[in-house]
mmCIF file as gemmi writes it, N, C-alpha and C atoms, coordinates in Angstrom:
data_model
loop_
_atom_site.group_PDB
_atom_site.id
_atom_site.type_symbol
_atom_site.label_atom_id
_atom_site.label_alt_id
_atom_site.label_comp_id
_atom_site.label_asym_id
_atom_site.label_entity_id
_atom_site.label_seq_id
_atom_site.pdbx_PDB_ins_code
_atom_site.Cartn_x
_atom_site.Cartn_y
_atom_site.Cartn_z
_atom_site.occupancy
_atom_site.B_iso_or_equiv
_atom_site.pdbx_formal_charge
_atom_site.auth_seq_id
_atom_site.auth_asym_id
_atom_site.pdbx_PDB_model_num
ATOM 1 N N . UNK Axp A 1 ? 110.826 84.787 113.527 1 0 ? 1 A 1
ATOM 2 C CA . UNK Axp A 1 ? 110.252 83.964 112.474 1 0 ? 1 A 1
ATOM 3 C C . UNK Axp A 1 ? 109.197 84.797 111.736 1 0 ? 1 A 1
ATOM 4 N N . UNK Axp A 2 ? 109.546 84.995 110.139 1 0 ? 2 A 1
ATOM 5 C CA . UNK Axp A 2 ? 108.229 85.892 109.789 1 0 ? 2 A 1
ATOM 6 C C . UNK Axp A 2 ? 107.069 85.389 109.786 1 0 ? 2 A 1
ATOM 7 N N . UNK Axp A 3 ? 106.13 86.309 109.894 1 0 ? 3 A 1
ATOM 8 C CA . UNK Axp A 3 ? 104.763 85.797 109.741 1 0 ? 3 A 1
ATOM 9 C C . UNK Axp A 3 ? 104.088 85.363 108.386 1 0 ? 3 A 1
ATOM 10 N N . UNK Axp A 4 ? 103.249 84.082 107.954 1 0 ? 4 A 1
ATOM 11 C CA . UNK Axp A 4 ? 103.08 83.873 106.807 1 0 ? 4 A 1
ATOM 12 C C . UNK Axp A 4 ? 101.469 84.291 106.528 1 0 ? 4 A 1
ATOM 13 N N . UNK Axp A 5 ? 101.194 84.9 105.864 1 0 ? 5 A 1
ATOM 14 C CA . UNK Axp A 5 ? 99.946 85.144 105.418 1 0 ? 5 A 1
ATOM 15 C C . UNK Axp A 5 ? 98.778 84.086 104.511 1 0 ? 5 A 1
ATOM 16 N N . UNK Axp A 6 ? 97.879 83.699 104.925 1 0 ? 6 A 1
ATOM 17 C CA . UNK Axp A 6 ? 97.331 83.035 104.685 1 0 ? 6 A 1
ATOM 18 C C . UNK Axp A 6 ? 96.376 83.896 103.429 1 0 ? 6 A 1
ATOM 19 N N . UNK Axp A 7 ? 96.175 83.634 102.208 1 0 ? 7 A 1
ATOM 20 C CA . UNK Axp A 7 ? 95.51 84.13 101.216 1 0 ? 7 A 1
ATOM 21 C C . UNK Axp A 7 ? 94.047 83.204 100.998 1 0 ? 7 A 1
ATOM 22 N N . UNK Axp A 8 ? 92.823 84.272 100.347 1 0 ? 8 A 1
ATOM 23 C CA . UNK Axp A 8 ? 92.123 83.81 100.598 1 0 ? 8 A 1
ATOM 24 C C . UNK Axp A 8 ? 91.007 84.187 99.453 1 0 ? 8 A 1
ATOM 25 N N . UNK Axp A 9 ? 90.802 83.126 98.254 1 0 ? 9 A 1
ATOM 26 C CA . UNK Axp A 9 ? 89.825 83.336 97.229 1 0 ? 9 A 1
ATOM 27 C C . UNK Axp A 9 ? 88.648 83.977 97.753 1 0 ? 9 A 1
ATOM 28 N N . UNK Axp A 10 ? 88.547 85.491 96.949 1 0 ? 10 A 1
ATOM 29 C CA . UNK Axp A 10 ? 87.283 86.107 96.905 1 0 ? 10 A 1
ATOM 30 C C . UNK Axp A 10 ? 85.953 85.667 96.153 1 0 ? 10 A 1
ATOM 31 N N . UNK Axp A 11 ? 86.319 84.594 95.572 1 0 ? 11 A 1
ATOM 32 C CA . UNK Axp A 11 ? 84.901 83.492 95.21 1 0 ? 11 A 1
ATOM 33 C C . UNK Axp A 11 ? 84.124 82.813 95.807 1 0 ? 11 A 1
ATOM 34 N N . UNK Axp A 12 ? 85.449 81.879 96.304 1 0 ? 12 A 1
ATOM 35 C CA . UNK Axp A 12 ? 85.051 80.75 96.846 1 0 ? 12 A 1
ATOM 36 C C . UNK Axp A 12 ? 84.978 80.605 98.513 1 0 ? 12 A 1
ATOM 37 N N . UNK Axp A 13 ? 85.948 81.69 98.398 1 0 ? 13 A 1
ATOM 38 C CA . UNK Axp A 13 ? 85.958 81.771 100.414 1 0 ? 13 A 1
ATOM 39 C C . UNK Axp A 13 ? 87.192 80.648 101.069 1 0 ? 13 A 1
ATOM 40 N N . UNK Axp A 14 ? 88.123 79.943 100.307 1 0 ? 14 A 1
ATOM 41 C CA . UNK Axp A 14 ? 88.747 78.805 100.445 1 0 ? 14 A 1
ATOM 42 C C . UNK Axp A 14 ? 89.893 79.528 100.45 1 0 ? 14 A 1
ATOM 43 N N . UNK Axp A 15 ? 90.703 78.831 101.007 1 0 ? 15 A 1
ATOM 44 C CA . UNK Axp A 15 ? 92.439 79.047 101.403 1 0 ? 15 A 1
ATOM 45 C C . UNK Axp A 15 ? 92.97 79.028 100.143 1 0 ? 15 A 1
ATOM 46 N N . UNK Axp A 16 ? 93.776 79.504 99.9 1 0 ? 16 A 1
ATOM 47 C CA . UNK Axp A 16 ? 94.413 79.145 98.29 1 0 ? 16 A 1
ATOM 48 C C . UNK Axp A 16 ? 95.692 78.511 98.897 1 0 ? 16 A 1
ATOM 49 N N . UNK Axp A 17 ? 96.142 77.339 98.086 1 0 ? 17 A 1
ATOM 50 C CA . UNK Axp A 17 ? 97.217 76.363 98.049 1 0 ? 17 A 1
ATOM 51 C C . UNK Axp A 17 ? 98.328 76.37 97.429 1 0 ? 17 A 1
ATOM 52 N N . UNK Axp A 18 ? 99.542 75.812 97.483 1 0 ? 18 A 1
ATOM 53 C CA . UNK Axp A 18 ? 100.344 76.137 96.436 1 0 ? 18 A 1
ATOM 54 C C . UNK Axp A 18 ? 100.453 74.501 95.855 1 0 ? 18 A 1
ATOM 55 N N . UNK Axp A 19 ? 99.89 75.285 94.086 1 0 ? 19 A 1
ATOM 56 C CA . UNK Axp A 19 ? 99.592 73.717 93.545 1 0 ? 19 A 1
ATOM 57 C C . UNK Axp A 19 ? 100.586 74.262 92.101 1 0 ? 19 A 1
ATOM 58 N N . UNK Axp A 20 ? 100.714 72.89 91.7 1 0 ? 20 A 1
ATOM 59 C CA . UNK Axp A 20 ? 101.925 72.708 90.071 1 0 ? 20 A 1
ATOM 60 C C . UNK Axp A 20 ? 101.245 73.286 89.58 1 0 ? 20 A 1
ATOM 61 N N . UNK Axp A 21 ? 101.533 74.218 88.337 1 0 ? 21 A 1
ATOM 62 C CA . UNK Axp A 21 ? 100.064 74.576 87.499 1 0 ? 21 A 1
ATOM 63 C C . UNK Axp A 21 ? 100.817 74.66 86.257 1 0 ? 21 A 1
ATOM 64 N N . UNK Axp A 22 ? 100.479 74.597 84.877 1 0 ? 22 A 1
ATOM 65 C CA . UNK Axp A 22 ? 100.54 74.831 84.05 1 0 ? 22 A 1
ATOM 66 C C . UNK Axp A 22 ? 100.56 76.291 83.314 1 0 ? 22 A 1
ATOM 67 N N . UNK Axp A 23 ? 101.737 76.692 82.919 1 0 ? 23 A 1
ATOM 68 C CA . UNK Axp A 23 ? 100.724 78.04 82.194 1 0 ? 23 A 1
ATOM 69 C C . UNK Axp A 23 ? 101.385 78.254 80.728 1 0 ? 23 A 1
ATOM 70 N N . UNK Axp A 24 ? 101.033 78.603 79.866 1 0 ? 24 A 1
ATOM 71 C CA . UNK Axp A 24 ? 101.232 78.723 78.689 1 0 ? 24 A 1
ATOM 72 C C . UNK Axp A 24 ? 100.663 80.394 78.109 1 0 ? 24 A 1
ATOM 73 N N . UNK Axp A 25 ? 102.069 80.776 77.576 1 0 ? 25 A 1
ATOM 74 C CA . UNK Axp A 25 ? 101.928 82.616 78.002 1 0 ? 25 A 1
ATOM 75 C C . UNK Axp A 25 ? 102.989 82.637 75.727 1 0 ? 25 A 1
ATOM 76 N N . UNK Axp A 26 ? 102.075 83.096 75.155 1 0 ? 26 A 1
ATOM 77 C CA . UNK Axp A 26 ? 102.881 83.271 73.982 1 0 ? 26 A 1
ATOM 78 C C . UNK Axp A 26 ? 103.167 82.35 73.406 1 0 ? 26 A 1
ATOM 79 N N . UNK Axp A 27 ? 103.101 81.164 73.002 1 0 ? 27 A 1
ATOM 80 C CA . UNK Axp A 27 ? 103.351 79.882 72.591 1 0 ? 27 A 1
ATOM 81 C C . UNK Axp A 27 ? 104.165 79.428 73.356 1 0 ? 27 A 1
ATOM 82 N N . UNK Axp A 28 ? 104.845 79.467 74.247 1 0 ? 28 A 1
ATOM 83 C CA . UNK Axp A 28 ? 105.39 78.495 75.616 1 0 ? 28 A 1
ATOM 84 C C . UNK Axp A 28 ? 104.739 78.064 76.91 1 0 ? 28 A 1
ATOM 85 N N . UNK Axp A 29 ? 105.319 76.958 76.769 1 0 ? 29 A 1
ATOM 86 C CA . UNK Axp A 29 ? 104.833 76.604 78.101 1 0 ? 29 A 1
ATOM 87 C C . UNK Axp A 29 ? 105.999 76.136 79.743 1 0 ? 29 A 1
ATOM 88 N N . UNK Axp A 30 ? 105.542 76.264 80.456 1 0 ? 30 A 1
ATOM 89 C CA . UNK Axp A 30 ? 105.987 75.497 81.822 1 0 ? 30 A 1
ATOM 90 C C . UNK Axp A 30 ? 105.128 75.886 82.672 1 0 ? 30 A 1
ATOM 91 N N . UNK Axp A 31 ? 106.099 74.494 83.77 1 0 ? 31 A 1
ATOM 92 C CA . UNK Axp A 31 ? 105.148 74.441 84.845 1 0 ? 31 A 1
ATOM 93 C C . UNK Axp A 31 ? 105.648 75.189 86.554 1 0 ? 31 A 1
ATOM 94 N N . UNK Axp A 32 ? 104.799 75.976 87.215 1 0 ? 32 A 1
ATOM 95 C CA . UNK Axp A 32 ? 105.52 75.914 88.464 1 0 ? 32 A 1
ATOM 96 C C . UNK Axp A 32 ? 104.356 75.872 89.3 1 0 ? 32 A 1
ATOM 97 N N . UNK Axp A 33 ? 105.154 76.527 90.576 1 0 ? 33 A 1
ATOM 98 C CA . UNK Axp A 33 ? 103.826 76.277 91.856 1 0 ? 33 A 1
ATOM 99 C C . UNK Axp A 33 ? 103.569 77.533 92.125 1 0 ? 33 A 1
ATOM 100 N N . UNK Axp A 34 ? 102.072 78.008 92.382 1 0 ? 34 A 1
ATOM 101 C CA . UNK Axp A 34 ? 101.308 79.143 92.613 1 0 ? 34 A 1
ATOM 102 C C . UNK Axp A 34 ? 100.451 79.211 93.129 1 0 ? 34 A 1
ATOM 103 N N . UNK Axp A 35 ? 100.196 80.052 94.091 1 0 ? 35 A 1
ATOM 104 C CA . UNK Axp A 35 ? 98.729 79.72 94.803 1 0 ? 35 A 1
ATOM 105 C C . UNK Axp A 35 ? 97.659 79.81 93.809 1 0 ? 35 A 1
ATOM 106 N N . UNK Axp A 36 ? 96.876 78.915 94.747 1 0 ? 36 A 1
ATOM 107 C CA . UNK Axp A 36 ? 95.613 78.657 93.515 1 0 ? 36 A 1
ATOM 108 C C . UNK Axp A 36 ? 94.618 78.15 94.085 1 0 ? 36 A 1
ATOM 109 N N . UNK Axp A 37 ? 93.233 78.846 94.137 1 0 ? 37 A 1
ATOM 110 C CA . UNK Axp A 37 ? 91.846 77.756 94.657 1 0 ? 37 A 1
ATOM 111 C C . UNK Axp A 37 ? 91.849 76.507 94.18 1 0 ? 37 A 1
ATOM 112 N N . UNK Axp A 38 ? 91.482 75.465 95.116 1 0 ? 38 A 1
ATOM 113 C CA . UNK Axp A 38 ? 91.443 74.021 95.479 1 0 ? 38 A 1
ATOM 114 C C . UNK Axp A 38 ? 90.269 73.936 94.612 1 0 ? 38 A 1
ATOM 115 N N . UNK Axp A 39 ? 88.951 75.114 94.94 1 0 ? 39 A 1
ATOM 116 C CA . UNK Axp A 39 ? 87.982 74.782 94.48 1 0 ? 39 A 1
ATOM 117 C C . UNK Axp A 39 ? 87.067 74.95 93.03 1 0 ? 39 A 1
ATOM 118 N N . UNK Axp A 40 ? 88.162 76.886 92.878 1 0 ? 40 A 1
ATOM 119 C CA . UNK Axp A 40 ? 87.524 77.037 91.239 1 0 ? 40 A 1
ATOM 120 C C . UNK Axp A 40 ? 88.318 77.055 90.301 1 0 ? 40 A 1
ATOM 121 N N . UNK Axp A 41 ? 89.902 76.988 90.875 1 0 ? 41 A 1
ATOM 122 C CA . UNK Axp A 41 ? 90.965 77.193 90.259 1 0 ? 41 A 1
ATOM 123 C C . UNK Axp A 41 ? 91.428 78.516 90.099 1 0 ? 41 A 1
ATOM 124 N N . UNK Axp A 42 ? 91.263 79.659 90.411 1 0 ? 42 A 1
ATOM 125 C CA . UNK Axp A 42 ? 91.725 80.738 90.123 1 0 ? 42 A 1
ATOM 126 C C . UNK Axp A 42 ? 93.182 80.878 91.165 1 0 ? 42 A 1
ATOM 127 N N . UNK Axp A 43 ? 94.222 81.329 90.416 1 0 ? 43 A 1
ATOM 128 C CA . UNK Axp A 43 ? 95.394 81.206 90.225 1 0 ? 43 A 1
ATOM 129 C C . UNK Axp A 43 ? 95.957 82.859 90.921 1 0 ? 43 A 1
ATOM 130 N N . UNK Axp A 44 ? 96.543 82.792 91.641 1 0 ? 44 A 1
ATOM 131 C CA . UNK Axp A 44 ? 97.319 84.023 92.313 1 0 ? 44 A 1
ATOM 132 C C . UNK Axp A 44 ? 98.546 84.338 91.471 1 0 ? 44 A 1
ATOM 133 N N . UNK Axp A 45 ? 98.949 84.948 90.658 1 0 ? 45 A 1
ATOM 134 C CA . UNK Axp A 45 ? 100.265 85.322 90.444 1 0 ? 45 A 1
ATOM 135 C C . UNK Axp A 45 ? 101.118 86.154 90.974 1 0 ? 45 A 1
ATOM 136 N N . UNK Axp A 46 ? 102.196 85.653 91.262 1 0 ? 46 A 1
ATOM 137 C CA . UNK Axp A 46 ? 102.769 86.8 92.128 1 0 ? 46 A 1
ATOM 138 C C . UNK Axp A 46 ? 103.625 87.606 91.282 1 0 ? 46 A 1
ATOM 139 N N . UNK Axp A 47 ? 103.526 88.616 91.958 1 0 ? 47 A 1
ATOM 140 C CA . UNK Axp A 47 ? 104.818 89.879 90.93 1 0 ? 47 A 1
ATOM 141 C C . UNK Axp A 47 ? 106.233 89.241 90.698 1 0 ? 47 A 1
ATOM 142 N N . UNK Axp A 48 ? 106.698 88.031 91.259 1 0 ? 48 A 1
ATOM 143 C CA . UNK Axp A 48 ? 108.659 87.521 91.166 1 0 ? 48 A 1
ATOM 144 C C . UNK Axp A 48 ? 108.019 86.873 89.898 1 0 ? 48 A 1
ATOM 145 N N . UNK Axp A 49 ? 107.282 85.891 89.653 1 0 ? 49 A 1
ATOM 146 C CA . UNK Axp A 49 ? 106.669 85.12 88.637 1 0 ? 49 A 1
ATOM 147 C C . UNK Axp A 49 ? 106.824 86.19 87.485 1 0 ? 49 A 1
ATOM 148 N N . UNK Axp A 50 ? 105.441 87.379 87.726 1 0 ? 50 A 1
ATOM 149 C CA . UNK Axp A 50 ? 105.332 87.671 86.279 1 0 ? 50 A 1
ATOM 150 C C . UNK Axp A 50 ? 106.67 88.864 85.948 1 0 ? 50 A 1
ATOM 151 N N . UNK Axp A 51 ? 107.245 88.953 86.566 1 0 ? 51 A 1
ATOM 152 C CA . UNK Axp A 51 ? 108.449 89.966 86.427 1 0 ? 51 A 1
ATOM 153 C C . UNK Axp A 51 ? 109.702 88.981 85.995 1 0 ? 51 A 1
ATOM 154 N N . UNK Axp A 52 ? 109.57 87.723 86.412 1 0 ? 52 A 1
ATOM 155 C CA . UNK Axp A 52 ? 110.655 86.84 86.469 1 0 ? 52 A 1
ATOM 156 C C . UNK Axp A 52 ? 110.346 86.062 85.17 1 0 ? 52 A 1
ATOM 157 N N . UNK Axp A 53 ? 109.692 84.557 85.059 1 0 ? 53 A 1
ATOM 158 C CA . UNK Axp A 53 ? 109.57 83.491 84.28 1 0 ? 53 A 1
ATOM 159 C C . UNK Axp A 53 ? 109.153 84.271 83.361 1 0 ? 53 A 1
ATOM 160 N N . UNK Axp A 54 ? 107.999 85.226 82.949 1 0 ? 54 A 1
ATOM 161 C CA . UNK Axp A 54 ? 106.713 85.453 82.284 1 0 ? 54 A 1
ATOM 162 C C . UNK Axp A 54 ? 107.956 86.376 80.974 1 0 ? 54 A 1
ATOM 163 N N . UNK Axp A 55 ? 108.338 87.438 82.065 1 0 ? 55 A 1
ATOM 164 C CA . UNK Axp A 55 ? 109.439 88.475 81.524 1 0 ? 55 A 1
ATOM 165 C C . UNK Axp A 55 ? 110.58 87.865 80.076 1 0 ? 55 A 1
ATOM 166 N N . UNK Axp A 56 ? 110.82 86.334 80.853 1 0 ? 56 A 1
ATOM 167 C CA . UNK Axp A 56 ? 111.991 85.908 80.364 1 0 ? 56 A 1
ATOM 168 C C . UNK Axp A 56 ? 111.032 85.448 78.65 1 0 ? 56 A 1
ATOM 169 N N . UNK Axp A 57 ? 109.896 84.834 78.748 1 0 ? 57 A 1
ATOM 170 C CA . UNK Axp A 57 ? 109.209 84.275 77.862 1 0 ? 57 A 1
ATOM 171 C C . UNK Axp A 57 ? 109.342 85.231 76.804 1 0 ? 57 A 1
ATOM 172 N N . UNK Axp A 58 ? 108.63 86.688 77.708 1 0 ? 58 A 1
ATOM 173 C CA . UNK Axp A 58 ? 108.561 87.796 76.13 1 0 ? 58 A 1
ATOM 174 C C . UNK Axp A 58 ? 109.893 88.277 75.608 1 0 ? 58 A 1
ATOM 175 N N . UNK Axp A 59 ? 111.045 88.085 76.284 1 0 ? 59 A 1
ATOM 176 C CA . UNK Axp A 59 ? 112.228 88.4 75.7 1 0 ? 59 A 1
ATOM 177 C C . UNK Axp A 59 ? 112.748 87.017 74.975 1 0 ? 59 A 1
ATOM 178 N N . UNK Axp A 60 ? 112.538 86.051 74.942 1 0 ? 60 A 1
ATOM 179 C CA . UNK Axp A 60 ? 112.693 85.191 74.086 1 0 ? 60 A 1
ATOM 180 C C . UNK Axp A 60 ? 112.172 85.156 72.574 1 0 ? 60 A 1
ATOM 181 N N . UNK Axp A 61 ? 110.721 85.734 72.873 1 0 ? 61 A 1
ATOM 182 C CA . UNK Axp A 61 ? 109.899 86.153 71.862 1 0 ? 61 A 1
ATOM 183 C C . UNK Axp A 61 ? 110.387 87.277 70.32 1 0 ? 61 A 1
ATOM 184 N N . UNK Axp A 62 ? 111.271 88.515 71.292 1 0 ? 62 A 1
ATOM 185 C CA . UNK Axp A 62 ? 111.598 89.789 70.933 1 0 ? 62 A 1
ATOM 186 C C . UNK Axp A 62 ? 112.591 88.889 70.168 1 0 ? 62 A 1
ATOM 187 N N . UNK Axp A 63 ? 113.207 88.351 70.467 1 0 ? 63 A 1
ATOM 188 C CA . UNK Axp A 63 ? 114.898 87.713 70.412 1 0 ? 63 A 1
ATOM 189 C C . UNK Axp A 63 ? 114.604 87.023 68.843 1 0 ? 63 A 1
ATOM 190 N N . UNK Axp A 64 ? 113.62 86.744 68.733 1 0 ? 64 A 1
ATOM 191 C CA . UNK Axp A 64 ? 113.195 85.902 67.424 1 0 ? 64 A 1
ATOM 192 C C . UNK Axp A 64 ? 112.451 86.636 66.336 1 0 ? 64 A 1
């Protein structure tokens, strides 16, 4: 069973969660789940995200 790593805001000192979040990158928007402080909100992105969703946004962009 792999081991899961627990991440941990260098602000706040709090566990980061995986919460819905909003993001809006270039005039689009959607929503997914990302770790994120409970307490100040700062948002973890992970490299599948910004290589994946984020990627697809700016080639939509190019496309137009």
């Amino acid at each position: 069973m792999p081991e899961t790593r627990k991440m941990i805001c260098c602000k706040c000192n709090k566990e980061l969660e995986m919460i819905k979040t909003d993001f809006s990158y270039l005039g689009h928007s959607f929503f997914t789940e990302v770790p994120k402080c409970p307490e100040c909100g700062q948002v973890f992105i992970p490299e599948e995200l910004a290589r994946g969703r984020i990627s697809e946004v700016e080639m939509q962009m190019e496309d137009k």
